[in-house]
TIKE-70552 format. One line per 10 residues: number of its first residue (from 0); their letters; for each residue x, y, z of N, C-alpha, C. Coordinates in steps of 0.001 Angstrom, whole numbers, plus 524288, in hexadecimal, padded with zeros to 5 digits. Example, Ala and Ser with C-alpha at 12.3 -4.5 7.8 and 13.67 -1.06 7.14 Angstrom:
// residues 2
0	AS	83386/7E9C6/81E78/8300C/7EE6C/81E78/83390/7F31C/81E78 | 83232/7F736/81BA8/83566/7FBDC/81BE4/83264/8001E/81EBE
This chain:
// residues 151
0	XXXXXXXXXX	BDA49/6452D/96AB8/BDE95/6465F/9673E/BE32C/642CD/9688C | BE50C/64053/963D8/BEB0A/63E35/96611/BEEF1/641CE/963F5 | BF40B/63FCC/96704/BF857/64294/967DA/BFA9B/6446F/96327 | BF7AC/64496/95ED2/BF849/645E2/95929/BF676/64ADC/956AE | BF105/64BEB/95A23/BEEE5/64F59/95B26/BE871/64ECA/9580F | BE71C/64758/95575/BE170/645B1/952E2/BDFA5/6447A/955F7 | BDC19/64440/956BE/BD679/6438D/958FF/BD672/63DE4/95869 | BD4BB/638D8/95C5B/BD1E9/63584/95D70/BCD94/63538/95D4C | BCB8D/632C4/95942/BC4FA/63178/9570F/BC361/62CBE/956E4 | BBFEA/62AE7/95A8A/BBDCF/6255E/959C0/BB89A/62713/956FD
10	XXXXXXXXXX	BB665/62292/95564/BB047/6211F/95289/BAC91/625E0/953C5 | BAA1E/62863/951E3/BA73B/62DC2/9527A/BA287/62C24/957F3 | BA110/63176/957EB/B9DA6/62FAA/95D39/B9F18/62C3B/963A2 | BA320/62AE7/962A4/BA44F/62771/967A6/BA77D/629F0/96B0B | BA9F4/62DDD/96981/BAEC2/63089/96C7B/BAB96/632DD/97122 | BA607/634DA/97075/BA41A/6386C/973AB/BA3A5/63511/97A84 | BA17D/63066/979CF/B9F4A/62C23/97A04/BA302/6299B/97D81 | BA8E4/62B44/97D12/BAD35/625B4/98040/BB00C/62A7C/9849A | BB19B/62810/9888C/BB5CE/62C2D/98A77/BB9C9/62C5A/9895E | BBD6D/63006/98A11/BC28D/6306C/987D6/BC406/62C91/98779
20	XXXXXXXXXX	BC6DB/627E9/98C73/BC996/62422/98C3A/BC98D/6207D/9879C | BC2B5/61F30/98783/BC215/61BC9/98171/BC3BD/61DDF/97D7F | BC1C2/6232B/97CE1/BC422/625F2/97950/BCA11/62437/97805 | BCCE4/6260F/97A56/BD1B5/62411/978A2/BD301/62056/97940 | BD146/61AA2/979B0/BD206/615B4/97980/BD146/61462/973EE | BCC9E/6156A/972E0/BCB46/6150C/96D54/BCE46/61724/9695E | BCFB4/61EAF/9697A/BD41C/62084/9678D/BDA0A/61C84/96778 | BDB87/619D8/96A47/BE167/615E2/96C2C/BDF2B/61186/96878 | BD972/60FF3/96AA1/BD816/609C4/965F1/BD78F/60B05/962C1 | BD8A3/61120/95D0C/BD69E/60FFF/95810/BD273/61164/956DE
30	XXXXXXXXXX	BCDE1/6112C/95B48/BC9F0/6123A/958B7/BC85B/61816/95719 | BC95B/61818/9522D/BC81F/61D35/94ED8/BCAA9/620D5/95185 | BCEFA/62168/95369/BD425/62520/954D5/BD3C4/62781/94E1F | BD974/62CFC/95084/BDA4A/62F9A/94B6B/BDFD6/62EF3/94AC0 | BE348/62AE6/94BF1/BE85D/62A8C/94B95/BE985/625F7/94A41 | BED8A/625CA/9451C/BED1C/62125/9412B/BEF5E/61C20/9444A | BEB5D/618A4/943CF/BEC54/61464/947A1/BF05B/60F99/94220 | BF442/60F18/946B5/BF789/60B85/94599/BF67A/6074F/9408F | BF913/607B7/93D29/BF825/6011A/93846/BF3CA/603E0/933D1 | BEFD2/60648/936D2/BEB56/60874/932EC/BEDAB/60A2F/92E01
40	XXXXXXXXXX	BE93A/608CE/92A73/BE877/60AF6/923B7/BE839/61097/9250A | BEB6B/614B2/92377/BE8FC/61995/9249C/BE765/61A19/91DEF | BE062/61EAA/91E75/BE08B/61ED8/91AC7/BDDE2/624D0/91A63 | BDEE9/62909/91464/BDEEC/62C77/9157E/BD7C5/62E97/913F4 | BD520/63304/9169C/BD13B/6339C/915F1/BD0EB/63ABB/91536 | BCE07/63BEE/9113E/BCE15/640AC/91110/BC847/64373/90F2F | BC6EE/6469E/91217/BC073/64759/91320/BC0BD/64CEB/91028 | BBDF2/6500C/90C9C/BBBAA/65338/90B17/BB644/6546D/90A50 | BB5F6/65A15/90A1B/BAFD1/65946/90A58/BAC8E/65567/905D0 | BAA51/650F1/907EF/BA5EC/64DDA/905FA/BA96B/649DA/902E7
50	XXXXXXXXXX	BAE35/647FC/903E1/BB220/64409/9019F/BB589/64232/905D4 | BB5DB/63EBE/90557/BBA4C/63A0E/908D6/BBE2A/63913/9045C | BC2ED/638B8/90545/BC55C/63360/9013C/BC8D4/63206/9063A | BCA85/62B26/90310/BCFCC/62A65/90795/BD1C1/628EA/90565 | BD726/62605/906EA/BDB44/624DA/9034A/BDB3A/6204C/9004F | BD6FC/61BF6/9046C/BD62E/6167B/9018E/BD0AF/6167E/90419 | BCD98/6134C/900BE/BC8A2/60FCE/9011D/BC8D0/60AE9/902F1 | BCD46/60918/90425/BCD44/6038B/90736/BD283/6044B/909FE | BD054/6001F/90DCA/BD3E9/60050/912A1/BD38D/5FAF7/913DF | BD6D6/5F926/916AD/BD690/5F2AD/91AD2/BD34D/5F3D4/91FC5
60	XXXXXXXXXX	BD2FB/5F199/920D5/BCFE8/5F135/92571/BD26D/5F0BC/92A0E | BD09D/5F4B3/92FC4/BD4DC/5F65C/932DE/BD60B/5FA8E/935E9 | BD9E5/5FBDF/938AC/BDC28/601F7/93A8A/BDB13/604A4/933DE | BD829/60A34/93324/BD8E3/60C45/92DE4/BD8D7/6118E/93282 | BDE60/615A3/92F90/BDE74/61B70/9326B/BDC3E/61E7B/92CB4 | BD823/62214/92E26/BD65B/625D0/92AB2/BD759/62B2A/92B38 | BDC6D/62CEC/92659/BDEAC/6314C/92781/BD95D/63609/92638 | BD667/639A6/926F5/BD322/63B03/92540/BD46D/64075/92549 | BD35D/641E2/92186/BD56A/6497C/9200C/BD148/64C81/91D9D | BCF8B/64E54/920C1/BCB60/6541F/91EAA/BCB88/6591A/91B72
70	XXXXXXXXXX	BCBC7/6561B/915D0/BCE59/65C74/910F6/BCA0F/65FF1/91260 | BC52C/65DB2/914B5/BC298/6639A/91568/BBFAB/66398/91080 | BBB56/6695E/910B4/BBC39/66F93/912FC/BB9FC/66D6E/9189A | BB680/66ABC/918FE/BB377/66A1D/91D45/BB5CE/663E5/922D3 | BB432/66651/92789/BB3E0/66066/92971/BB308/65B59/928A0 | BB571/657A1/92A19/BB538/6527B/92925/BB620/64F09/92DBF | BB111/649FF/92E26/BB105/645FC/92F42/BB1D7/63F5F/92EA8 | BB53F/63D78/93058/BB4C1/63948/92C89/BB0FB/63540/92F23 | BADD8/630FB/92F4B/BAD53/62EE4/931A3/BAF03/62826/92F3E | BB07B/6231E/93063/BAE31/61DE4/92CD1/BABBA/6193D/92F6D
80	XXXXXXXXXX	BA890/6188F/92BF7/BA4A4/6158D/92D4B/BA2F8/61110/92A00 | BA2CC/60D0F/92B6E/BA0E9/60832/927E1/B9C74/60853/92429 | B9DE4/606E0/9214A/B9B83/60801/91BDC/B949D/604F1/91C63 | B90D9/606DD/91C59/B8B66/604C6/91CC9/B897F/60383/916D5 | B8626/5FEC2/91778/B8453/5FE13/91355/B7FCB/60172/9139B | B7D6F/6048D/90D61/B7AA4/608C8/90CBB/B7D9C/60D12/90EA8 | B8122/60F91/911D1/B82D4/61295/91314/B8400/614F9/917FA | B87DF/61925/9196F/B8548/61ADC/91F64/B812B/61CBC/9214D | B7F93/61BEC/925B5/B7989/61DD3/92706/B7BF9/62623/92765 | B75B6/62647/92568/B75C7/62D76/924C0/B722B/62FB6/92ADB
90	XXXXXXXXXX	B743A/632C5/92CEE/B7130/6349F/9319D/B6C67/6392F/92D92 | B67D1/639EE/92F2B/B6392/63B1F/92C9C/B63FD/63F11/92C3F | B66EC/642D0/92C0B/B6A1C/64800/928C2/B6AA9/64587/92373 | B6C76/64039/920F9/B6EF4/63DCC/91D26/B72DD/6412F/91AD3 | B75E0/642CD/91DAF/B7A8E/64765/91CC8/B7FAB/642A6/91CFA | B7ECB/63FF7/92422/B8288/64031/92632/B824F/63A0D/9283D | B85B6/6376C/9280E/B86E1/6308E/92A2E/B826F/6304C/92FDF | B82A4/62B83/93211/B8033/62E69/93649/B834D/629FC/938FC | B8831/62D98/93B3D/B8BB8/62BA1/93FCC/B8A19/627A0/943E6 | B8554/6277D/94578/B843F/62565/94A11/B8212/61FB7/947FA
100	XXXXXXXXXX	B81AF/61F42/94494/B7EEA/61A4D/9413C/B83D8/6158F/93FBA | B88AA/61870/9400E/B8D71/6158C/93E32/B920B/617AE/9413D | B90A3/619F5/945D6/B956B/61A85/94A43/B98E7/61577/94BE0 | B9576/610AF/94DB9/B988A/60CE5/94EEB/B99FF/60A26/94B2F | B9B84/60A27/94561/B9CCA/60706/943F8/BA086/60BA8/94005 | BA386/60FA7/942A7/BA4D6/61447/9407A/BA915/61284/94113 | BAE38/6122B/93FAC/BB529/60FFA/9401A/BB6A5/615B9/9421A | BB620/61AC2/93FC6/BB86D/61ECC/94171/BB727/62428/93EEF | BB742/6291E/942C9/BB56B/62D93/93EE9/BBA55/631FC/940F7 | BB950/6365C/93CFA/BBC4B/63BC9/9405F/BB846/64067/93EE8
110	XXXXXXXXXX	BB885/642C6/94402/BB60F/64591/94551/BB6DA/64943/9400F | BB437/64EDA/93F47/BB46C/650BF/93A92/BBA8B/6552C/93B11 | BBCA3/654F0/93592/BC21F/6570F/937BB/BC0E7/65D2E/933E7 | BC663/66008/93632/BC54F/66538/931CC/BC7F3/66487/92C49 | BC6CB/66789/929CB/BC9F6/665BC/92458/BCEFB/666AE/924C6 | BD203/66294/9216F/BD918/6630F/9228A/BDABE/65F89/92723 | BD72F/65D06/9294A/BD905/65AF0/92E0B/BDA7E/654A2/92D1B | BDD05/6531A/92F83/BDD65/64C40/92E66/BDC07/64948/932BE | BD8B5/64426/932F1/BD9B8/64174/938D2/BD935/63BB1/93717 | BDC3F/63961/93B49/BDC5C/633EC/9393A/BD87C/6317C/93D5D
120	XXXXXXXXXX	BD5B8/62E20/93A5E/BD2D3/628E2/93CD6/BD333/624BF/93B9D | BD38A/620FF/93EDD/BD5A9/61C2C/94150/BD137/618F9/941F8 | BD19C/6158B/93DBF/BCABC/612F4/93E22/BCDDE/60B36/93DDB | BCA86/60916/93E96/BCC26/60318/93D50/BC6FF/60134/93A0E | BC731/600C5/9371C/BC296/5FF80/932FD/BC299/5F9A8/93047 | BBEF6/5F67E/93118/BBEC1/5F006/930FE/BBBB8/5F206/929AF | BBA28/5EB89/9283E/BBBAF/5EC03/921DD/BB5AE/5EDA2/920C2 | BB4BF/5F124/91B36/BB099/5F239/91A8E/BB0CE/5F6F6/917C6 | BABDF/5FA39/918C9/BABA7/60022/9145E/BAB6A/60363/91945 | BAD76/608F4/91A1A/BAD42/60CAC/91D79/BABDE/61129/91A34
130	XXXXXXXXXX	BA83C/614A9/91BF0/BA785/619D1/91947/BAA3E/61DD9/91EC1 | BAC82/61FBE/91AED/BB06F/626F8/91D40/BACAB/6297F/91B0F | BAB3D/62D5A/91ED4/BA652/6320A/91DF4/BA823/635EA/92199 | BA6F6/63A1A/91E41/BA5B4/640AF/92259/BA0AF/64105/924D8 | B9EBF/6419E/9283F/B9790/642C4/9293F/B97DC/64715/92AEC | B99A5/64999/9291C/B9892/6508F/92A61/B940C/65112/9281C | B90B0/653CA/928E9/B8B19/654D8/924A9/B8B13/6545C/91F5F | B8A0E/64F82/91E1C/B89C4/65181/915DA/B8E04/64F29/915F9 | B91C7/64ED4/91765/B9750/64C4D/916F1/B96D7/6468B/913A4 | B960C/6422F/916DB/B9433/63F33/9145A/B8EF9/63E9D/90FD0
140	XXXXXXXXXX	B8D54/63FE7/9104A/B8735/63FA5/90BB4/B89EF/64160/9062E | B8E46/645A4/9074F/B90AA/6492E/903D2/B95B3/64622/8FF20 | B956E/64026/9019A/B99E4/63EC3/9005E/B9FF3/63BF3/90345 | B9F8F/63FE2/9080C/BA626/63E99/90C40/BA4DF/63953/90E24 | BA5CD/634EB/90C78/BA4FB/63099/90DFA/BA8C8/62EE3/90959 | BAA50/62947/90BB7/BADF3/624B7/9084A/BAEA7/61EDF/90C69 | BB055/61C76/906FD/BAF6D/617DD/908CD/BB66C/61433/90A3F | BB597/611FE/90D40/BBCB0/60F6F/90FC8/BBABD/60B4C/90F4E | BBC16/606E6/90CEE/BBB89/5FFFC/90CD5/BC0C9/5FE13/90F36 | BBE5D/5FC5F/9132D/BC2C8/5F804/91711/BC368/5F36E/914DC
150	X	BC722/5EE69/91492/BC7E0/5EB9F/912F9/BC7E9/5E766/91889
């Protein structure tokens, strides 16, 4: 938590993985922190069940802070991830993304929030297509996915 009282989130899966110290090295460098890093495009993101919208579809390429707000009824995840040709890979449920197939080349996620809640993430995203997705079960398959074009 910083002194704000958000949560520090780097790249999913890795937190378990580092000891504290890195931990917050990484939190200080940017990487996928939840506190709007300096100069960044902030841009706004708002998750309902089985819909994303954000405020713009293009961005520069760069520090981008993603304000992200959960109207709910249910939990929400965001995760983004570089856009694959044919698509993201499906873990063999075909429900749900399959995280582990596109972890390292993941810019940034937040953990799943309650509805009403807001958190910002702090991603640096180079030029190209990124998909924002929920993978809660059905989440994505259902629709909660969109597309961000970097410039």
């Amino acid at each position: 938590m910083t002194p704000s009282g958000t949560r520090v989130r780097a790249p999913r899966g890795r937190l378990r993985l580092l000891p504290c110290g890195v931990v917050l090295a990484m939190a200080l460098a940017g990487c996928g922190g939840s506190a709007k890093t300096p100069g960044a495009t902030v841009i706004g993101v708002t998750e309902r069940d089985f819909h994303i919208a954000t405020t713009t579809t293009h961005v520069a390429a760069g520090a981008v802070t993603l304000r992200i707000h959960n109207a709910g009824p249910d939990e929400h995840e965001l995760i983004v991830a570089p856009e694959r040709p044919g698509g993201l890979p499906l873990r063999a449920d075909g429900f749900t993304v399959n995280e582990e197939a596109i972890q390292n080349s993941e810019p940034g996620s937040i953990d799943p929030q309650q509805p009403d809640h807001t958190e910002l993430l702090s991603v640096h995203l180079k030029p190209g297509r990124y998909v924002l997705f929920c993978n809660m079960e059905g989440h994505y398959m259902a629709g909660m996915h969109t597309v961000l074009v970097v410039r």
